[in-house]
N, C-alpha and C positions, 0 to 999 in steps of 0.2 A: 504494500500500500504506500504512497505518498506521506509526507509527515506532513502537518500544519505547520506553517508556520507561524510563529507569535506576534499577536500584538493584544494592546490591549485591550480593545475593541471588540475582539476576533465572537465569532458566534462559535455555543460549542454543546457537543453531543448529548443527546440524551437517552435514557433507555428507560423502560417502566416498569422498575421496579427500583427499591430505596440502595441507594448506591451509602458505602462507607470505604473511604479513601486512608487506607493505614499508615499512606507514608507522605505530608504533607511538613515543608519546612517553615521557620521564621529567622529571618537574618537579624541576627543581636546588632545593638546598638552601642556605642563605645564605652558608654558604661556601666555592660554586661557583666564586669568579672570586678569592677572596684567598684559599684556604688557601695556594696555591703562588706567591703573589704575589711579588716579590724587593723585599724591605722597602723599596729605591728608592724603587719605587714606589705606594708604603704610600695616600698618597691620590687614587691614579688612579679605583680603584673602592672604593666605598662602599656600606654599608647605614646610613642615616639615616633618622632619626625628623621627621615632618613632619605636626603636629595630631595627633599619637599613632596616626600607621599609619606602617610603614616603605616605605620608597624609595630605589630606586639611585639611587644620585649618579654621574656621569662627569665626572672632573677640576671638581667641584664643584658640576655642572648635575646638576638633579634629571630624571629621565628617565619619562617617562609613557606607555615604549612596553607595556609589561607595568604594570596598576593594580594591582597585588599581589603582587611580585617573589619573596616570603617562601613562595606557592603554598600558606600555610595555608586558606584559602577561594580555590575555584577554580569553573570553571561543569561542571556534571555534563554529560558524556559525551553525547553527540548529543542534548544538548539545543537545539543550534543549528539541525537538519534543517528544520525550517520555514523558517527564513529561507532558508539554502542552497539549499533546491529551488527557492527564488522563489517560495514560496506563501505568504507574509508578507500575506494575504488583510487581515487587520486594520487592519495597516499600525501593526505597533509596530517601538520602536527595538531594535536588536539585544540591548542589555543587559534588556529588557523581556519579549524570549522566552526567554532561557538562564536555565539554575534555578540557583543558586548549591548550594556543599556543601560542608563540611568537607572536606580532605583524608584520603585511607586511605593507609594503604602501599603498597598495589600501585602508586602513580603513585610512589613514591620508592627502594621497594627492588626489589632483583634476587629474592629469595627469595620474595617475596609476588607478586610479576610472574610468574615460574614458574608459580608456582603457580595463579594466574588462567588465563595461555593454555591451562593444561592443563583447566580448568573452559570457556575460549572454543572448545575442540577445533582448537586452533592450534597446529602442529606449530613455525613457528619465525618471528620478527621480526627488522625491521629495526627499531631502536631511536634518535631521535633527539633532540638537546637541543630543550626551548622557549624556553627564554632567550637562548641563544648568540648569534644573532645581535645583540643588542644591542652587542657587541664594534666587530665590523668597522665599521657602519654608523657607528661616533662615531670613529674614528680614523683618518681618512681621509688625512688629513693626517700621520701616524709612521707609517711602514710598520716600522720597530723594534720600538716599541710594541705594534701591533698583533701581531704574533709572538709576542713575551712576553706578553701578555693567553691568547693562545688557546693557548699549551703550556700554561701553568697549567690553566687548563679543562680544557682534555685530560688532565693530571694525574687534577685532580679525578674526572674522567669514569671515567678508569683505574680508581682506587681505588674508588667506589664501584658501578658496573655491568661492568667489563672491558671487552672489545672482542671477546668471543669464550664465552659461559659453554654449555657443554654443548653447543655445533652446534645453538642453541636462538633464544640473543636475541642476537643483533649488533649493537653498539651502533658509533657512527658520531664517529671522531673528525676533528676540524675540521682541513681545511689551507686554511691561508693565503699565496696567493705573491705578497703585499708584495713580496720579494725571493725570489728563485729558490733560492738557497743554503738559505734559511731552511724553505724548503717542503720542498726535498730533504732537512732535517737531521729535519722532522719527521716526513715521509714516514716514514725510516727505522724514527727512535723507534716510531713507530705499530706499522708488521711486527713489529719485534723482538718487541714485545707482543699479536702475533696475530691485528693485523686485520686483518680479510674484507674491507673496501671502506672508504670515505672522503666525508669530505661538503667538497663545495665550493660556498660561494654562489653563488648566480645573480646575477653582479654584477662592475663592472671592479672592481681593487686597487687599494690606497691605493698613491700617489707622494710622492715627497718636492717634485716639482714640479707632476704630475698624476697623475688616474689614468687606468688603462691596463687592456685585456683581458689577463686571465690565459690566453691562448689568442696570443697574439702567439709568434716563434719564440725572441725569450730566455727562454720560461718551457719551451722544449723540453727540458732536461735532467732538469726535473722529470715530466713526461707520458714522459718513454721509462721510467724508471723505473717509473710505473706501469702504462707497457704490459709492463715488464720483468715486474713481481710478477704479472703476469697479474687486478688485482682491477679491479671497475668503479668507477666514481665517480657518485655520487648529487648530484643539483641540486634540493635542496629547499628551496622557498619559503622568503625569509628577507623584512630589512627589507631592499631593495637598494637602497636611499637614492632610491629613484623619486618619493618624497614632495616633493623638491624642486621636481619639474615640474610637478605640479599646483600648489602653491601658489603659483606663477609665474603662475597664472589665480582664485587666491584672494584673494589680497592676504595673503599669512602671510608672515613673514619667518623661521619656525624652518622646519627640513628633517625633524622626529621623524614618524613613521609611527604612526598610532594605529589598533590592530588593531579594535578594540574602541569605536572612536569613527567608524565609516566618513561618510564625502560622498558624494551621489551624482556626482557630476564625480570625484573621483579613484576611484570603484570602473570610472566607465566609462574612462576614460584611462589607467588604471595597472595594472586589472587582470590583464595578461598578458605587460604591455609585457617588462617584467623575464626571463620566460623566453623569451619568444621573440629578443632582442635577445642573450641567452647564446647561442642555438643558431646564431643568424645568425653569431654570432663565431667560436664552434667552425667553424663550414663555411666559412662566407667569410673568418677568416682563416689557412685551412688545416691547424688544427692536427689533424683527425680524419681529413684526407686522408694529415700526415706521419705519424700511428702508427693505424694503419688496425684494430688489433687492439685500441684502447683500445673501452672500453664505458661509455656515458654515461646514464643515468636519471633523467627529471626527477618525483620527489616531491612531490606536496602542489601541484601548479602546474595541474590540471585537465589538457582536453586539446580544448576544446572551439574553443584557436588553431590546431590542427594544421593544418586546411585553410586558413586564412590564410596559415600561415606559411609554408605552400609554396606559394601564390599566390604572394607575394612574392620569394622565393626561387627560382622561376620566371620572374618579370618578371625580376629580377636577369641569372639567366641565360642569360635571352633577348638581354638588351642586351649582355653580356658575358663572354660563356662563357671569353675566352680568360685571365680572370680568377679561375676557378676551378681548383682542380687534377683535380676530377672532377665529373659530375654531381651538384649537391644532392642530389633525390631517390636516388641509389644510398648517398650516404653514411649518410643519413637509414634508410633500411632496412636497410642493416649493423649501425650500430653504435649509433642511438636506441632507448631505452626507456621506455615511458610511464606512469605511472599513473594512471588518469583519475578524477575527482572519482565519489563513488558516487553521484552525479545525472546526467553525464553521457552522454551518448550511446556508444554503442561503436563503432558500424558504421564511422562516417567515420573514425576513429583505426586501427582491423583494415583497413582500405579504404588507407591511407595507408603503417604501418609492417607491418603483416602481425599475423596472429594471435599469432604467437609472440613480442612483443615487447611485449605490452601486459600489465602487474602491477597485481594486488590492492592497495588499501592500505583502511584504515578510519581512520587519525588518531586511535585511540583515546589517551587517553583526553581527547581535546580535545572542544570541544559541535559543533564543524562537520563532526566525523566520524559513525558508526555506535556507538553503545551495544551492541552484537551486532553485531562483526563478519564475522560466517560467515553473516549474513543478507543478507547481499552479493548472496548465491546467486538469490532471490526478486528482484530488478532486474535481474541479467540474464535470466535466465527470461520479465518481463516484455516483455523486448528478442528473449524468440524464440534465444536465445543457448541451446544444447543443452549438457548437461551436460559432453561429452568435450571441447568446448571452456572452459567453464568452468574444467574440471582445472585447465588449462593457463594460463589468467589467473591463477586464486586458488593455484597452486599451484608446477606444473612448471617453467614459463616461468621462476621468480624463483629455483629452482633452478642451474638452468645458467645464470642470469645470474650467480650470485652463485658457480659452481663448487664448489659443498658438498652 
């Protein structure tokens, strides 16, 4: 099919039946990470001027994971689909096919966001940071730190989007379990203020000696809790410090991830590693076997590892079942939820988790997502995928996941 191009303007798809969009962004404002900074910590994070553009600073390092941290100039809205389907036929660099564009409101405010889905015929989102992850990945080393970084954020987040506005946009506050205590303190804070679900990286936790899978059984008093509140937790693609390993085969000696700067060595090597190696943890170190009611979603991470990952997890099991607490694959179709890239295939992921587990997302308004996201609808269609199952991806499925 032809992609849409963007504009503001543009008219955009509809289908009839209640559409929920899993994976919708907001671009933070500059001060996202120090309004609620505790003066302490006054020069951990920074907005610095460098040849007269700004740049985050991290305890003094200039950071080049995001080239425009400010999000006044960003790249329009599925401008990136060419590259992502792999039809990069020309053979340009990725900043070469994305169209650049002033920032609007709808990627900063809640009121102007409303008011788009209602023009996208988008009954309700999942709402997540783009910057956020810059946090965790650089303080790997303070798991204190890193706490106090991401309350503040989450502050911020509070005050400008909520966690909850009209059973509409749910936006997605960050836990971090550096320390167990500290995840359960924020856990809490989060409920108190009404949120539906939780975003956790796809990635171990900073140590004060190492780091460690937040899926280990000291971080169990955090997970019963949130099997207690009954919400799911969301795994969407972040920086998960995977950068280090390929440049292990580059000769780099920094670990930053450059979204926007891709190798072809770390797209093939690092591409999936990151969630697949979260869900190997979740199963194999039995943390979804001890609360069998939690529900896990992985965001933004495609899904095109799914038959891999159960190859693997299969040989695993083969060699030593008595090392598991249950079947992989049964955990896997309990309590997995997928969202697959809108290039992706469908069948082998429905073949794998089941129909009813697999969610819509579009990434708007990023360029690697859909500009018209209810256009969704015309790629499955071309996959032979029937409407009444459609429903159920773009719609119902993220319903009962999300119990609203």
């Amino acid at each position: 099919m032809e992609y849409p191009k963007y504009s503001q303007d543009m008219s955009y798809s509809q289908f009839d039946h209640k559409v929920f969009d899993c994976d919708h962004h907001f671009y933070e404002t500059a001060d996202a990470f120090t309004r609620y900074l505790p003066s302490e910590y006054g020069d951990v994070v920074k907005l610095v001027d460098v040849d007269g553009r700004k740049k985050i600073a991290l305890r003094g390092r200039i950071s080049e994971y995001i080239p425009n941290p400010t999000f006044e100039v960003v790249a329009e809205p599925g401008s990136g689909m060419e590259y992502f389907a792999a039809k990069n036929v020309s053979g340009k660099s990725f900043r070469e096919i994305v169209t650049p564009m002033r920032a609007i409101p709808e990627f900063t405010d809640k009121d102007a966001r409303m008011d788009l889905i209602d023009r996208m015929h988008i009954d309700a989102i999942l709402n997540f940071p783009t910057l956020a992850s810059v946090i965790e990945v650089n303080f790997m080393d303070d798991p204190d730190l890193t706490q106090v970084l991401v309350h503040g954020f989450n502050q911020w987040m509070f005050d400008e989007w909520g966690f909850n506005v009209a059973d509409r946009i749910y936006s997605t506050p960050v836990m971090n379990l550096s320390t167990c205590e500290g995840a359960v303190a924020e856990l809490e804070w989060a409920l108190d203020r009404g949120a539906k679900t939780i975003l956790v990286r796809p990635a171990p936790v900073a140590g004060w000696k190492a780091s460690r899978s937040p899926f280990l059984p000291e971080f169990d008093p955090f997970w019963a809790r949130v099997q207690e509140a009954g919400i799911p937790v969301m795994h969407h693609t972040s920086d998960s410090g995977y950068q280090r390993y390929a440049n292990q085969w580059l000769g780099r000696g920094d670990t930053e991830f450059f979204p926007f700067q891709p190798d072809v060595f770390s797209l093939m090597a690092t591409h999936h590693r990151a969630i697949m190696d979260t869900l190997f943890s979740a199963v194999g170190h039995g943390m979804l076997s001890r609360f069998p009611d939690i529900r896990i979603a992985t965001i933004e991470c495609g899904s095109v590892w799914i038959t891999r990952l159960v190859e693997d997890m299969l040989d695993a099991y083969g060699r030593m079942p008595h090392m598991f607490a249950e079947h992989p694959l049964e955990v896997l179709k309990r309590q997995l939820y997928v969202a697959p890239f809108w290039e992706d295939p469908l069948q082998p992921l429905i073949d794998v988790i089941g129909l009813d587990h697999v969610l819509f997302s579009s990434d708007w308004p990023h360029p690697e997502g859909l500009a018209d996201p209810v256009g969704y609808v015309d790629f499955c269609h071309e996959e032979g995928i029937g409407d009444d199952a459609i429903a159920k991806i773009m719609g119902s499925n993220m319903y009962e996941l999300m119990g609203v």
